[in-house]
N, C-alpha and C positions, 0 to 999 in steps of 0.2 A: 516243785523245784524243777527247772529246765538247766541242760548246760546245752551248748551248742559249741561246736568245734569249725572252722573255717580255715582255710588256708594253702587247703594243701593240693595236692597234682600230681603232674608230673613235669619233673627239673632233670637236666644234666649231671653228669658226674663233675662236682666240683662249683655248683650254682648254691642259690639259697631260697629257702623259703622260710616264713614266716608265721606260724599258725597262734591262731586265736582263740578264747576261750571265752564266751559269755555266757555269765551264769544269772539266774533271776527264781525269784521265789525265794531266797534265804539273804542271811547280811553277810554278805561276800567277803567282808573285810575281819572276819571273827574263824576264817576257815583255811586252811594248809591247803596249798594246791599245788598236784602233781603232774606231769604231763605219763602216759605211758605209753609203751607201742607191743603191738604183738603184730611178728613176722610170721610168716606161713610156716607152719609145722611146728611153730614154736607157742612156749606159753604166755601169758602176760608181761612185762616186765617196766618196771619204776625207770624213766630216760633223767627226769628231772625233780626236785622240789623246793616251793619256794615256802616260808612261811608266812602267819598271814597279813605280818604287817611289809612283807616284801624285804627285811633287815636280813636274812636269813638263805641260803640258799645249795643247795646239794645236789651232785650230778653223779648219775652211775658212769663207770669207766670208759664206755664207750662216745660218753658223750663230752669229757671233758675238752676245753678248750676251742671246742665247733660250734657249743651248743650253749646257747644265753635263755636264761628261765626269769621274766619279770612277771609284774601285774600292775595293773591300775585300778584302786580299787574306788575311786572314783566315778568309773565306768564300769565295775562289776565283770574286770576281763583281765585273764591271764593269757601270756604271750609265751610264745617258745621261737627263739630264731635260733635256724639250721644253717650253720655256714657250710662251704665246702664238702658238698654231699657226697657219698659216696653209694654204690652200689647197694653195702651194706645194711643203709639207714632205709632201704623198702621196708613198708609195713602201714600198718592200720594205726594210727595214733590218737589215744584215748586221753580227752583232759577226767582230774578228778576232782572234785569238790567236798575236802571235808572228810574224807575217806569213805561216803557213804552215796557219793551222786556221781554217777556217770554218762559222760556224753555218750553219741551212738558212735563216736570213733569219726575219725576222717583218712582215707589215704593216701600216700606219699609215695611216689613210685621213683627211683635215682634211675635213669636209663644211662648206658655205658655207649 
């Protein structure tokens, strides 16, 4: 099983991005997918989740209202789009697959 995470950079405060989630080795369409981030000095933590027919979908508080969690499973890919970014959303962001496959992260850096 691979996941692969794509998307991210570095954005302005108040820009967006996009990131991407493709997973291969398992049936994509059978699995909960999370996005997470872990900020320096901090632990892991749940941003998003979608379930796995995409019907379904849960945001931790920080993220409500900025933050859009789909998938296509189609294409074997989960998406997370960031609106209006802020400072605070720096971090390493981790997709999950399944609760047991992790991507190596990718990161997102908001500069002020």
């Amino acid at each position: 099983v691979q996941v692969v995470e794509s998307g991210g950079g570095l954005v302005q405060v108040g820009g967006s991005l996009r990131l991407s989630c493709v997973a291969s080795g398992l049936t994509f369409s059978r699995y909960v997918l999370t996005w997470n981030r872990q900020r320096p000095g901090k632990s892991r933590e749940v941003v998003a989740v979608i379930s796995s027919a995409g019907s379904s979908t849960n945001y931790a508080d920080a993220a409500k209202g900025r933050f859009t969690i789909s998938r296509d499973n189609a294409k074997n890919t989960g998406y997370l789009q960031m609106d209006n970014l802020k400072p605070e959303n720096t971090a390493v962001y981790y997709c999950n697959v399944g609760g047991d496959y992790w991507g190596k992260g990718i990161q997102v850096t908001v500069s002020s």
